[in-house]
N, C-alpha and C positions, 0 to 999 in steps of 0.2 A: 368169316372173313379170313384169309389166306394173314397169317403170321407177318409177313414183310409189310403189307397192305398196313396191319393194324399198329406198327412201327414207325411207318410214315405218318398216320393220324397221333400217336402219341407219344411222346418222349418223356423218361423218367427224368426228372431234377433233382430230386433230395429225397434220399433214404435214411430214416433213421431208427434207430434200433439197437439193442441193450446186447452184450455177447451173455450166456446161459452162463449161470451159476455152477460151473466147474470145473474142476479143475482138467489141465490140457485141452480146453476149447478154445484156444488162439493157438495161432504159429505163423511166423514170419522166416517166409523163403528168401531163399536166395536169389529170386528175380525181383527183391525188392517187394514185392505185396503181401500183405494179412490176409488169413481166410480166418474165418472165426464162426461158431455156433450160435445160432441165434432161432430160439425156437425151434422148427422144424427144420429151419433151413440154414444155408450155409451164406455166408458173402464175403464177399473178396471186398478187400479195404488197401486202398492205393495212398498211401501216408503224403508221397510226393514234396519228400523234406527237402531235397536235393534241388527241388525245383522252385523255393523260396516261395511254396503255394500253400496252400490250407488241402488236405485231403479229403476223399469221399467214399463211397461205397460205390462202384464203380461194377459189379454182376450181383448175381444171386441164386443162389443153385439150392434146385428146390427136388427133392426125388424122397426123403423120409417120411413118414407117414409119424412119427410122433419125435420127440426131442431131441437134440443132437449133442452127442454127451464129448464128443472131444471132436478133432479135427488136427491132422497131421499131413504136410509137405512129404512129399517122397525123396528120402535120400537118394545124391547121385553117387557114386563109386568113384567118379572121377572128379578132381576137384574143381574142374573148367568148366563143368555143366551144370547151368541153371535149373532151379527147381521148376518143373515141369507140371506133373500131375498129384492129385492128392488125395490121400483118405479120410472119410468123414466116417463116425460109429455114432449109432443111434439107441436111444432106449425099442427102438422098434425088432430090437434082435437083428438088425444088420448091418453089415459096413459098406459102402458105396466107394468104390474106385473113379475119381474122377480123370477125365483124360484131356490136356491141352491139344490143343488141334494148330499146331505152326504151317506158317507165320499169322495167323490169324490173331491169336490169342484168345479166338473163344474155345471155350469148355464145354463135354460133355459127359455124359455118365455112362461110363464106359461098362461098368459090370456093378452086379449087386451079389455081395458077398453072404450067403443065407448058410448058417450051419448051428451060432449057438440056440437056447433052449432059453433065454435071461437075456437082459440088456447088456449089450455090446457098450463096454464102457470107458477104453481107452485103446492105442492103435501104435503102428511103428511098421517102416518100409523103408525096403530100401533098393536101389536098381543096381546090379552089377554091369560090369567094361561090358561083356556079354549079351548085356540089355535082360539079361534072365532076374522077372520082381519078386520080391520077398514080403508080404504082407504078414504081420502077428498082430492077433488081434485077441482081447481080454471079454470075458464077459461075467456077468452074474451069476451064470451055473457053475463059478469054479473051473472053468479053463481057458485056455492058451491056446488058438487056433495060428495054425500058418498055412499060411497060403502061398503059391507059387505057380507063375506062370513065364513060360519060356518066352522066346523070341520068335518062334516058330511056333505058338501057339497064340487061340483067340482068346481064352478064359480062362479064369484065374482056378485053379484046383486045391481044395485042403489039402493035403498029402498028409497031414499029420497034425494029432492033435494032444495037450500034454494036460491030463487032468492032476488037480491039487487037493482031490479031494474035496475037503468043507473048509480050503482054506481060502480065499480071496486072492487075486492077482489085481493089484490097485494100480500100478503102473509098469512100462514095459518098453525096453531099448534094445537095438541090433545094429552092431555093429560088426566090421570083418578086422580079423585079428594081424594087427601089422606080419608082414613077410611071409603070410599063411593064405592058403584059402580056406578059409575057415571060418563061418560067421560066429558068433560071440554074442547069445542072447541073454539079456537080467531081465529076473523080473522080480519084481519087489512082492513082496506077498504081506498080508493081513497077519502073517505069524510073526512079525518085525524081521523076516529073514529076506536073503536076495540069493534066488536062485541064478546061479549058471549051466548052460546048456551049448552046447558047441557041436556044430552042423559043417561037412566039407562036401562045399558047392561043386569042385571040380568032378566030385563024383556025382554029377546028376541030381537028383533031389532028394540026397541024403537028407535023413533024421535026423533032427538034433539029438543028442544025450546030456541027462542031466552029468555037470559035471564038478562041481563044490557049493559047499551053500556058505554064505558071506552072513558071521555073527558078529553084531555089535549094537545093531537098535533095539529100542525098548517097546517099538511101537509099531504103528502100519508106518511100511514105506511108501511113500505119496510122492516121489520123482527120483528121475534116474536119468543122466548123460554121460555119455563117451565122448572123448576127444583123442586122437590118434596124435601121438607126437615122434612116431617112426623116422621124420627127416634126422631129430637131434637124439637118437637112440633110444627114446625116452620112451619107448613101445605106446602104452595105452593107459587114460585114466579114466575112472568111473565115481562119479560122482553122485551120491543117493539124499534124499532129503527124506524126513519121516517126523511123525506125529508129536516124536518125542524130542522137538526140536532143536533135532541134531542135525549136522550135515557130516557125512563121512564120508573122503576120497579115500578110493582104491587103486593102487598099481600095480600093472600086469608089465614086466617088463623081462627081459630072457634072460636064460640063468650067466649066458657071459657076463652082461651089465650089472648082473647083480653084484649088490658091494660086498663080498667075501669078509665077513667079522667074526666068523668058527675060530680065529688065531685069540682071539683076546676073549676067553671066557667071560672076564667081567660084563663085557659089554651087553648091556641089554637086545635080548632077542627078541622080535616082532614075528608074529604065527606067521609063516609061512605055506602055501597053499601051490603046490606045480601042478600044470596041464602038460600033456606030452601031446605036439601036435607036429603034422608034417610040414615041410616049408615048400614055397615055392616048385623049388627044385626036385622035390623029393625027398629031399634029409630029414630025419628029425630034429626036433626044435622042443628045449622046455619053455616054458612063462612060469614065473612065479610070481604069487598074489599075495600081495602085503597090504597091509592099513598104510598109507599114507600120512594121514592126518584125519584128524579129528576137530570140528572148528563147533564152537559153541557161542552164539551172538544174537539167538533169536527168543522170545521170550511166548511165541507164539507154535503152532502148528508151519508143520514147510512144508509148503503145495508143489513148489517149483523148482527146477535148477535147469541152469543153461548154461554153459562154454560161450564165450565170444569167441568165432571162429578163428581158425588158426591161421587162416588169410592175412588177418587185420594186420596192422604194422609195429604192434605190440610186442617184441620179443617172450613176454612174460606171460605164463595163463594167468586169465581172469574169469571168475566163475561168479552168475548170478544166482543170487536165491531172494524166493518170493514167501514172505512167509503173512500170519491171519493176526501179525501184531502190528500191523498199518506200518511195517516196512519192507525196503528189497535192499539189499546189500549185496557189494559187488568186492569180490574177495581177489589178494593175489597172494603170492610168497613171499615173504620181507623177512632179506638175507643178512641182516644186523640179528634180529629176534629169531629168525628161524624158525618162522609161525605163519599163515594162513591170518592175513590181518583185513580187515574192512575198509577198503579207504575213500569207499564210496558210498553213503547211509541216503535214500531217498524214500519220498511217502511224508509217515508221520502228520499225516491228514486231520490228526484233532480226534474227536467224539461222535463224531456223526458217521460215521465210516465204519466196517467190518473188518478189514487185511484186505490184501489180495490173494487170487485164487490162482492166479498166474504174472509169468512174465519172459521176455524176450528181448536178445539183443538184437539189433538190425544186421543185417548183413556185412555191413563195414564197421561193424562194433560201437560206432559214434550216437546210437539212439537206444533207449528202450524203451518196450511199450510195457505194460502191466495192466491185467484186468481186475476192475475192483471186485466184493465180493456182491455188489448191488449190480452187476454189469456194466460198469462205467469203464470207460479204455482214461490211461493215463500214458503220457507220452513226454520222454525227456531226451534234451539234446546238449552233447558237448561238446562247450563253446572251447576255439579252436584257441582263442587268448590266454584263459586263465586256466582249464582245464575243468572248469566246477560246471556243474547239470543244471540246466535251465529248463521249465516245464514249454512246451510246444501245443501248439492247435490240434485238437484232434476229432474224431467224432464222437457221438453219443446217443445215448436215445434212454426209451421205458424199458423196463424188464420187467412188465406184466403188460397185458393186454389193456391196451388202448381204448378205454371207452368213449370220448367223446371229442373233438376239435370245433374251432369257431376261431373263424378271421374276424381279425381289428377293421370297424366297420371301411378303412380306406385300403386294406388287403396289405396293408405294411408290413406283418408280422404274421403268426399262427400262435395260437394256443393250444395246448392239449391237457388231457386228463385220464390216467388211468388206474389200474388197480394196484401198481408197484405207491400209492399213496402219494404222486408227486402231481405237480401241475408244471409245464414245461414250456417255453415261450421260444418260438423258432424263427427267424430273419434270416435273411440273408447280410452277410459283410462286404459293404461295399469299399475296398481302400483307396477309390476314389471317388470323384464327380462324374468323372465320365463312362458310357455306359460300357464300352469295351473293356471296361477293368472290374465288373461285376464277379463277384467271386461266387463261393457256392453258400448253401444256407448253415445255419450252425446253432445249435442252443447257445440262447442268448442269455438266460433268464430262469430259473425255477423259483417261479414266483410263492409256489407253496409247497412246502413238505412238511404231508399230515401224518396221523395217525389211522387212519381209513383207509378204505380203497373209495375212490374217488369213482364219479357215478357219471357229471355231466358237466360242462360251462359253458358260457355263456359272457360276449364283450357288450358293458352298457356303454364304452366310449373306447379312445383311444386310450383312456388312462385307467379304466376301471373293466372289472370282469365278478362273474358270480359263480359261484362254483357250489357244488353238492357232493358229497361221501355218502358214505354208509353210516348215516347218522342222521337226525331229525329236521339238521339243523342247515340252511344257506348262508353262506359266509360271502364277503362283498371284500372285494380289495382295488386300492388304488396304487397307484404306480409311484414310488419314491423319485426324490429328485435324482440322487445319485443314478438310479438308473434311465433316465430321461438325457442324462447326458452322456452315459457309455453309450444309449442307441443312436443318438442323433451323430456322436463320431463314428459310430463303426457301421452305422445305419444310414446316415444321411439323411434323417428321419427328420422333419421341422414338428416339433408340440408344440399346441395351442399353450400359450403362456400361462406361466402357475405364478401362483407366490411364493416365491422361494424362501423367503420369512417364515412363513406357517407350514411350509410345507417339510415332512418328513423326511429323511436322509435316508433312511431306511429300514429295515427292517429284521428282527432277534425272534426264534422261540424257545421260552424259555426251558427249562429243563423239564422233564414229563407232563409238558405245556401243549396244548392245541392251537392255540390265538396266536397269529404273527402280531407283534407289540410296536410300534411306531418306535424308531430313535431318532433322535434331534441331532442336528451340529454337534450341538453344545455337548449333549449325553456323551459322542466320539470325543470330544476333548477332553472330557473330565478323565474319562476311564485311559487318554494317553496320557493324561500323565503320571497315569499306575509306574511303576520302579521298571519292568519289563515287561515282555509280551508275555511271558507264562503266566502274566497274572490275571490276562483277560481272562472271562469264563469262555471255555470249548464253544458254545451258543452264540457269543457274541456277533454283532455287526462291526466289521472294517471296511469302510467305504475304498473302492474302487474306483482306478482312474484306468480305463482299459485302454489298448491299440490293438491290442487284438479280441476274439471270443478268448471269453473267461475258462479256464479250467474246471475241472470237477471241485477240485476243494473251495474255489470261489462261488461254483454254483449251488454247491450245497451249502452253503451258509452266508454267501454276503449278496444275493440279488433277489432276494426274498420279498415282500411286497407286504406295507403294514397292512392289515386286517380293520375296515375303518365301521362295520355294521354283522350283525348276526341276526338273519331270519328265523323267526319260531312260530308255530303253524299246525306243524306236519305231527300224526301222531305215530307215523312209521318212517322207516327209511326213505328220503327222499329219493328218486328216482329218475327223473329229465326237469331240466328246465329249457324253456325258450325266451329270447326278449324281443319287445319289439322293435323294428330297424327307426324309429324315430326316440328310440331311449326312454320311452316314456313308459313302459310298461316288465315288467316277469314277471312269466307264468313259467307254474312248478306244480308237479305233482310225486305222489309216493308210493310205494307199495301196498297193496290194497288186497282185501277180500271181500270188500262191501263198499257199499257207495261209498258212508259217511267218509272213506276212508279215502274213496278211488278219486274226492273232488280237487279239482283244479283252482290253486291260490294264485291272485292274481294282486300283483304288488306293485303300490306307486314306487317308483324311483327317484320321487321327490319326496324324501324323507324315509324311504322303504316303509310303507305303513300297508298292511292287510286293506285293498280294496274292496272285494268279497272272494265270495267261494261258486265255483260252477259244478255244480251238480248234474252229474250227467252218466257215467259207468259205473260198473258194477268189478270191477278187478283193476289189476295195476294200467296205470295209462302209460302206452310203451317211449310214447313224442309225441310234442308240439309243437307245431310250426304255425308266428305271425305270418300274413301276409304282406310282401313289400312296402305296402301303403297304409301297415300299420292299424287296417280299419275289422280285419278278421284275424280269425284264431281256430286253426282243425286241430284236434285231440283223435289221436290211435287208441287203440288198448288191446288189452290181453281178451275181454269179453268179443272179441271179433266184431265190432262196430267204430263207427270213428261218426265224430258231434263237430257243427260247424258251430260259431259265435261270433256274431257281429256284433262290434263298438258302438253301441247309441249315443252319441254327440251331446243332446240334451241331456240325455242323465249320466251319462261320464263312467256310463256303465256297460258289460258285457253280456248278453243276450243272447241263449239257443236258439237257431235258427233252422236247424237242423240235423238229425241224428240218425244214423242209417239201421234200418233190421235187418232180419232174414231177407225178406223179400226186395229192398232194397239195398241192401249190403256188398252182393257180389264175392264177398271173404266168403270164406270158411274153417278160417285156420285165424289164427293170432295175427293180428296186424302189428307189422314191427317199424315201421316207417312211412312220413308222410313228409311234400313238402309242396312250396308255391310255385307257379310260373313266374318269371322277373316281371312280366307286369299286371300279378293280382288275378287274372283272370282265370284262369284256372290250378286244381292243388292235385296232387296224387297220391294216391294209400298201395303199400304192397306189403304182403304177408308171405307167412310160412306155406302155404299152398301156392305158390309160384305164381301167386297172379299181380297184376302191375294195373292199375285203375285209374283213369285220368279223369275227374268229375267237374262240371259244370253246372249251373242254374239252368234251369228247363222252364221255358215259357209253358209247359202243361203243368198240371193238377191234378195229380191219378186220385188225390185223397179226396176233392169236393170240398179242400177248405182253402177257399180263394184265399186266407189272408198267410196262409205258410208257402213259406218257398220250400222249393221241391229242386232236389242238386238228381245229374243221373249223369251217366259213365257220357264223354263228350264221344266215343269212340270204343271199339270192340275194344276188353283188355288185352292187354299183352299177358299172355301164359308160358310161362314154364317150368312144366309140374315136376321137372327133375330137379329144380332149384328151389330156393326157398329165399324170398328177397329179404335186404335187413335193410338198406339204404338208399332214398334215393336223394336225387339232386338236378335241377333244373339250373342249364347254362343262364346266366343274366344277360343274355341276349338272343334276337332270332337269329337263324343259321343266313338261307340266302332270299326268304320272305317273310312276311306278318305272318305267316300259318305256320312255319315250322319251327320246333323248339328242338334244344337237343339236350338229355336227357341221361345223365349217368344213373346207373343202380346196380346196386353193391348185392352180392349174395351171401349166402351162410358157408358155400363152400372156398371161397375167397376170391372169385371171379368177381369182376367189374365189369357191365354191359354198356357201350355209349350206345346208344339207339336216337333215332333221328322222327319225330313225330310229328305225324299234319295233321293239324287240330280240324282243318277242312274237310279229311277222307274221315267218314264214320266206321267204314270197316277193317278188318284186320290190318288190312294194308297202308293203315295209317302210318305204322312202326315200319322202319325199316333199320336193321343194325348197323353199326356203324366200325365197330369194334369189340373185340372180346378180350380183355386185358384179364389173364390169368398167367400162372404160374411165376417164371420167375421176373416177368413185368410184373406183378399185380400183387396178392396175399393169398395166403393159402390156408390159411382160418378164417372166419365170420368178420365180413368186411364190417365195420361200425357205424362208420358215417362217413359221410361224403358231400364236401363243400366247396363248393366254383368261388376262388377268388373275387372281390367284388369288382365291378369294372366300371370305374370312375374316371378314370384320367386317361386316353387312350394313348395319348402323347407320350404318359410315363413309361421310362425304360423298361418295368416290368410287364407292360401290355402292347408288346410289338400289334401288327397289324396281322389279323387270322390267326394270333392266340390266345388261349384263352388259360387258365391254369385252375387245377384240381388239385385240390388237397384230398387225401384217404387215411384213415388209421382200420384198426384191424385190432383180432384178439391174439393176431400172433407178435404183437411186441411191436410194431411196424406203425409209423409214420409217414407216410409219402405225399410228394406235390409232381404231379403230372403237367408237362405244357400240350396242351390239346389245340391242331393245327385245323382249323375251321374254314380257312379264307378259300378251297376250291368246293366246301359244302355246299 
């Protein structure tokens, strides 16, 4: 299906997703939007502060084949021009030039930059008045590529390349040197030194030459910024941040300006360092390079530094730095002290947190974003009244691969689970009633932050969910009051009535603790009226009263969910659970090399008590899926076979019904995914050998034993051997008859198939595709699972008429809810 075709079938809603763990993988242009690293790919993040809105993830540019280690805006030369196009560097040994395409505002991948030998690990660009680009790019083999491509040319060219030997080039800045043509590159090296190198563009595509090396840190240099202050003579200053959590500004300013103090010996002299370079005109011109200042304020590692541009209305520079002791500070010059002082200290997030690995001022100076070191974005704004930072709405997501999602059985919310060890609860914020004021979706909630990578879940109600790790053990949580009333304002959401006497406020885990612990009212009152807040423990519960989604430091620690039951069973790693849609049953299985091991427990949820055990594979069982009506149960596995089990009524027990072999199996390969049609009639098994199998009961009996039922494929499979299926998922309704289902299924290479199927046609031609959602619609790792919104209320504003909504996660970090447009199917 033609790309526009499969657009009009689907639209993305909510993307969500963690930025990569490093440093220089955010940057905020001057056209107002974030592009950030995330996994393999790239996305543009539209904050939308200005517009009194909650932001989103708004593209997604997808072209690396492995991790994206920074991502950098391209500077303009003039200062009227928006940021345009941008570079992204990969651990895959390349860098990607992306190019805006006006007035459109979409993006494409204009060239792929192939030269280093190592991962490509930090970037810098910059466009000249000329339009002639200037790309340097760092990698793991020890060098400094630049690249450059004219106005009059299609492709970007090395022209030159600066090796450092076995020394590391960690970060890397270009700038052009006031009243000169002459660009002005640092690059920070792994020996704590900052090399300079100075390149004159007017001749063509001159070489840089190295041209002074800058001593003073103790450590690797980890950032570097320029800011031009040429209108107030002030030439150029360079700002470095490094390991040894210093920051040290540099001033490049001409030898007229310089302050002549050779008259008064005593006067302390600062090293001095001249560049001889041509001006404009043709004349020569010195710079001389001094220490500026020296500021010392951080107690951690400094990943970051940023200039608030010299636009803003601010007379006075203001320099950010982001450092790994859970703060950022915003530095100016205070002309009483005659110091480089902090008058702006934000973070300070507690115990649960790492630092940040970066940060950025907004274009008009008035916001900053900062990424933590778990990939969480933090976002602050300055209120115009008092002048103090207030934290703002932002996004978020996993920063590891997403293993498993499951809608609140009335499609209210989302849950997810992955291996970053968290469990994360997703709604949308409605700030009204009405449906035209519907906002976008947001973490609501991290109901659990474990100690594991988290495997799979599972919702027994609106209020309760189960969840599995890498651990033996299933864990049951229910939902605090406290946050039953941030959903129902921010949510709109009505809960079935609690007791709010007995019911939990919510929820603490304690220090090198597993078990989220219930706290009471009472618990919060006793501990306020501790003397101050530094006296709670880091762990503690502060109940919330929200109007907006919660921030990171609230969702790391205050929307937590008590822990009310612990399942014990399993003698290996649990591995999927299903429950069934009338609450009354989960089933779970673990890792397995043997039956005893591979059987399926199957647990009342009235009381969570061990019902029995199903005995039936031979290796780990990969899913299980109830059927709608509650009354069956198909199990996949690793052994290439998948076991049906019905519910016997009289003994309140579950029963093989039927287990497929060789001969009737149809697999060949690992079954990685099974699931029901909406109404019970029939379930589907697809594996690693691309094949997609929709089974039904069969009035025949090949075996001669009248009393076993016999399941066989309803219809030819759907094959495609170049894929390998990991998920599928049946719409909860028919398309435009009783015969036809429609049919998402997720691959390992990150495509999503919608496919349209008549249960009536026995042959190939049953299937017919509907959509092929890859690249940067879709995921580009091993799709996980794939779950259709339940569709209860058609009336409700979130189930317009011919849509339907899809949620997906993914191993690439990725979250997503699709609205799937049905009504001319």
């Amino acid at each position: 299906m033609e790309e526009t075709n499969q657009q009009e079938l689907v639209e993305s809603v909510y993307v969500s997703s963690a930025v990569n763990s490093s440093p220089h993988c955010l940057d905020w242009g001057t056209n107002g939007l974030v592009i950030f690293g995330s996994c393999n790919a790239v996305h543009m993040y539209d904050p939308r502060i200005d517009d009194h809105c909650d932001g989103l993830i708004v593209s997604t540019f997808l072209h690396h084949t492995k991790r994206v280690n920074s991502v950098k805006w391209i500077q303009q030369a003039s200062n009227n021009s928006l940021a345009q196009d941008f570079v992204s560097c990969s651990a895959d040994n390349s860098a990607v030039l992306w190019e805006g395409v006006q007035p459109t505002g979409y993006y494409k991948r204009k060239e792929k930059l192939v030269g280093h030998s190592d991962v490509v690990t930090s970037s810098d660009a910059i466009r000249l008045l000329n339009d002639s680009l200037y790309i340097v790019t760092t990698s793991g083999d020890c060098t400094v590529k630049i690249w450059v491509k004219s106005k009059d040319e299609c492709d970007c060219q090395c022209f030159q390349t600066l090796d450092f030997k076995n020394v590391l080039c960690i970060s890397v800045k270009i700038a052009i040197l006031p009243y000169t043509n002459c660009l002005l590159l640092a690059c920070g090296l792994s020996n704590s030194k900052i090399q300079l190198c100075i390149s004159n563009f007017s001749n063509g595509k001159s070489g840089f030459i190295s041209s002074h090396t800058l001593d003073g840190h103790e450590d690797w240099v980890r950032a570097l910024d320029f800011i031009s202050e040429e209108n107030t003579g002030g030439g150029l200053f360079l700002a470095s941040g490094s390991q040894d959590s210093m920051i040290r500004l540099w001033k490049f300013t001409t030898e007229e300006n310089t302050n002549d103090s050779t008259s008064n010996e005593e006067t302390l002299q600062l090293e001095q360092k001249k560049i001889n370079v041509s001006k404009q005109d043709g004349s020569n011109l010195v710079y001389v390079i001094q220490t500026e200042s020296v500021i010392s304020g951080h107690d951690g590692w400094i990943y970051g530094v940023n200039w608030k541009s010299k636009s803003c209305s601010e007379s006075k520079l203001e320099l950010l730095s982001v450092s790994m002791d859970k703060t950022l500070a915003v530095w100016a010059f205070d002309d009483n002290s005659g110091l480089w002082i902090d008058f702006v200290r934000l973070g300070e997030v507690g115990g649960n947190t790492l630092g940040f690995y970066g940060g950025k001022f907004s274009p008009d100076g008035q916001c900053i974003l900062a990424q933590g070191h778990d990939g969480s974005f933090h976002l602050w704004k300055k209120n115009k009244e008092d002048g103090g930072w207030s934290p703002e709405v932002t996004i978020g997501g996993h920063f590891g691969s997403v293993e498993d999602i499951a809608w609140e059985p009335e499609g209210r919310y989302l849950v997810s689970v992955s291996f970053d060890q968290t469990t994360r609860l997703h709604a949308q914020w409605l700030k009204s009633s009405e449906s035209n004021n519907i906002s976008n979706w947001h973490e609501m909630a991290r109901p659990q932050v474990h100690g594991y990578n988290m495997s799979s879940v599972v919702m027994l109600s609106s209020l309760s969910f189960a969840s599995s790790a890498e651990e033996k053990v299933i864990r049951v949580f229910q939902a605090p009051y406290n946050f039953l009333e941030n959903m129902s304002n921010l949510g709109k959401i009505q809960f079935p009535p609690v007791d709010i006497a007995n019911s939990p406020l919510g929820a603490s885990v304690p220090s090198l603790g597993l078990s989220n612990k219930a706290v009471s009212g009472e618990d919060c009152k006793n501990m306020a009226n501790q003397k101050t807040k530094k006296d709670y423990p880091e762990h503690y519960f502060v109940p919330l009263t929200l109007s907006q989604p919660p921030t990171e430091e609230d969702l790391v620690q205050n929307t937590l969910w008590p822990e009310i039951q612990k399942l014990y069973g399993h003698g290996y790693e649990v591995y999927c659970l299903a429950s069934s849609p009338d609450s009354k049953w989960v089933a779970s299985a673990a890792k397995a090399t043997s039956v005893e091991h591979a059987a399926i427990i199957i647990w009342n949820t009235n009381g969570y008590q061990q019902v029995q055990k199903l005995v039936s594979h031979n290796l780990t069982v990969t899913q299980l899926a109830f059927s709608p009506d509650s009354t069956k149960l198909v199990s996949v596995s690793r052994d290439r076979t998948w076991t049906l089990f019905k519910y016997n009524a009289e003994s309140c027990l579950f029963s093989l019904v039927f287990k497929s072999n060789k001969q009737t199996g149809i697999h060949t390969r690992i079954i990685w995914c099974c699931a029901w049609s909406h109404d019970s009639s029939y379930f589907a098994t697809g594996s690693r050998d691309g094949k997609l199998v929709v089974w039904d009961k069969s009035d025949r009996c090949e075996t001669g034993d009248d009393t076993k039922e016999l399941y066989c494929p309803k219809s030819d499979p759907l094959i495609a051997s170049e894929e390998s299926f990991t998920s599928v998922a049946f719409a909860p309704t028919h398309l435009n008859n009783e015969s036809a289902y429609l049919m998402a299924i997720g691959c390992d290479s990150g495509r999503i198939l919608l496919y349209k199927w008549n249960s009536e046609d026995k042959s190939t031609t049953a299937w017919f595709e509907l959509a092929n959602i890859f690249n940067e619609l879709g995921h580009h790792l091993t799709v996980k699972k794939l779950v259709f919104q339940p569709l209860l209320n058609k009336k409700d504003v979130r189930h317009k008429d011919g849509v339907l909504r899809m949620a997906s996660c993914g191993a690439d970090m990725m979250v997503r809810i699709y609205n799937v447009f049905i009504k001319h199917l």
